[in-house]
Phi, psi and omega in degrees: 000144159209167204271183167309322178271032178054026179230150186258169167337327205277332191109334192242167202295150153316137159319069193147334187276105191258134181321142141318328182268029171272132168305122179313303165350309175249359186287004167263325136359277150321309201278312200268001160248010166284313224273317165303015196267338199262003160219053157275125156309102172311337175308106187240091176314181151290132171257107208269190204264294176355295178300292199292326140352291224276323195284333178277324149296327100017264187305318157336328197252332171287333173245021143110346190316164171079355156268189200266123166250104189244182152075259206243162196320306175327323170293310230274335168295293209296349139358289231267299190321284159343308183290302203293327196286322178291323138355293173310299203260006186280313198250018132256037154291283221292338189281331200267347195298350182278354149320272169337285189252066172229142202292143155272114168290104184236134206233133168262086189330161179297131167110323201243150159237123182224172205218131199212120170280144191262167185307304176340318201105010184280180170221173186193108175270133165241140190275150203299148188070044165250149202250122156244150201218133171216164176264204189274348174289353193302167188046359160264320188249323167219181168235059189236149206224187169203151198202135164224118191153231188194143173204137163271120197268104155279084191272123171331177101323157181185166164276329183248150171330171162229095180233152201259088187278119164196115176030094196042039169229138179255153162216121186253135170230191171205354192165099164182187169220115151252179143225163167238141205227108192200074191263127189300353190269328206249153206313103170100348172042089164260124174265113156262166204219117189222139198234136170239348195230078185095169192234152137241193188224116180237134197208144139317090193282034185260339183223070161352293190278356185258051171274191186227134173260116170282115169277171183290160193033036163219173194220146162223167197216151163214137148244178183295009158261009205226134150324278186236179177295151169321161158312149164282125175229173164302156206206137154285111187262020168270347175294303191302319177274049218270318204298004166281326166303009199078343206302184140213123185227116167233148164209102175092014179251137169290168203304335190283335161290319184303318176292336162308293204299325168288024180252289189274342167312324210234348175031066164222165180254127166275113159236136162293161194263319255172145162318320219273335173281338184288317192277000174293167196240170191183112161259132199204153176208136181215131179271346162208143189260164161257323203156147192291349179294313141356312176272314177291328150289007164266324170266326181295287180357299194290301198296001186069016194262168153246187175203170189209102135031105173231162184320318202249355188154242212204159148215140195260133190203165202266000000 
């Protein structure tokens, strides 16, 4: 609560109010980004100390702190002037970090394939319901993105790595085209790695240094049962990347991924009836869907399964 005399319970000014020993000169100013401050986003993602390091050294540099303000009175006002701006802006740093640092998102609706240019100049398709999350420092302080979905990478040259964070795996570049494929919904949340361009380096980030270098045309894959990623072998990779095309392409995956991706293709809902359907396996391709039912009358066909109509989409059933 606070009273008439711009001051709160606590003894310290008001929300809006700026201390007195602030120069008359800046308290307007200062009072109008205290006062946007109360409608700053709180979210405060992770940051690791590096990122916040490197952008406060940045500032640190634009604006001259840390040299010796010595010699004539003037310099020593313009001191004190300086200290009052840093002051100012140490706190809304601190009012402001759910800005500052709260991640930019970019999302590909159910339904959709969409393409997103990064600050870099890299591009990036993410395939429909996939996620991508970086902070507002990218490409000044790093090139790091964390991604749950399947996406294709064209990646700048750069001075810093390009690396890909998805659900405990790293993938590092420096200039190439892939794709990752790593969705927390589908069974074992396995991250595949497929190089179409150029090489990269994919390791598990519980075993950093054990990693594997992915070449153009091979795919290597880790889930949470393999020490480190698979050997890289050859790949068709127009097979793997058929879903920039529309495609629908599996081989040998269970039913319970297939139905995630006709979930997000077609922004319909699937239920399996039983555990035990979810876990069959299916190879399977279509260079044109007509529509997911289509697809759904095809596996039950081949599994002996049926199937039935729902308000939002189907259920698969014995």
């Amino acid at each position: 609560m606070t009273d008439t005399s711009g001051h709160n319970d606590n003894g310290g000014p008001a929300r809006g109010e700026v201390p007195e020993q602030f120069p008359a000169g800046e308290r307007d100013r200062i009072r109008n980004l205290w006062r946007a401050s109360a409608h700053a986003d709180i979210h405060r993602p992770h940051v690791t100390a590096a990122e916040v390091e490197s952008a406060l050294s940045d500032v640190h540099r634009r604006i001259g702190i840390g040299k010796a303000a010595s010699g004539t009175g003037k310099e020593v006002a313009g001191s004190a002037t300086w200290r009052w701006i840093l002051a100012a802006a140490v706190i809304l740093l601190i009012l402001g970090t759910g800005i500052l640092f709260t991640p930019q998102t970019e999302t590909a609706p159910y339904g959709e394939i969409t393409t997103t240019a990064m600050p870099d100049g890299s591009v990036i398709e993410l395939n429909s319901g996939s996620q991508i999350w970086y902070n507002r420092f990218f490409s000044h302080t790093n090139r790091t993105i964390q991604l749950d979905g399947e996406a294709f990478f064209s990646v700048t040259e750069g001075e810093r790595p390009f690396i890909i964070h998805a659900h405990n795996t790293i993938v590092k570049v420096t200039g190439t085209k892939f794709n990752v494929r790593s969705w927390s919904d589908d069974p074992g949340v396995e991250t595949e790695v497929t190089v179409s361009e150029g090489h990269v380096r994919f390791a598990s980030l519980h075993s950093p240094d054990s990693s594997v270098t992915v070449a153009a045309g091979q795919l290597s894959r880790w889930n949470s049962g393999l020490a480190k990623p698979t050997p890289p072998q050859p790949v068709n990779t127009d097979r793997v990347l058929g879903w920039r095309d529309h495609k629908l392409i599996f081989n040998n995956r269970p039913l319970a991924v297939i139905v995630n991706e006709l979930e997000r293709r077609f922004d319909i809902s699937i239920e399996l009836d039983d555990e035990e359907i979810a876990r069959e396996t299916l190879t399977t391709f279509y260079a044109e869907i007509e529509g997911a039912e289509t697809v759904i009358k095809d596996i039950c066909r081949l599994k002996g399964l049926r199937y039935a109509k729902t308000a939002n989409g189907f259920r698969v059933y014995r």
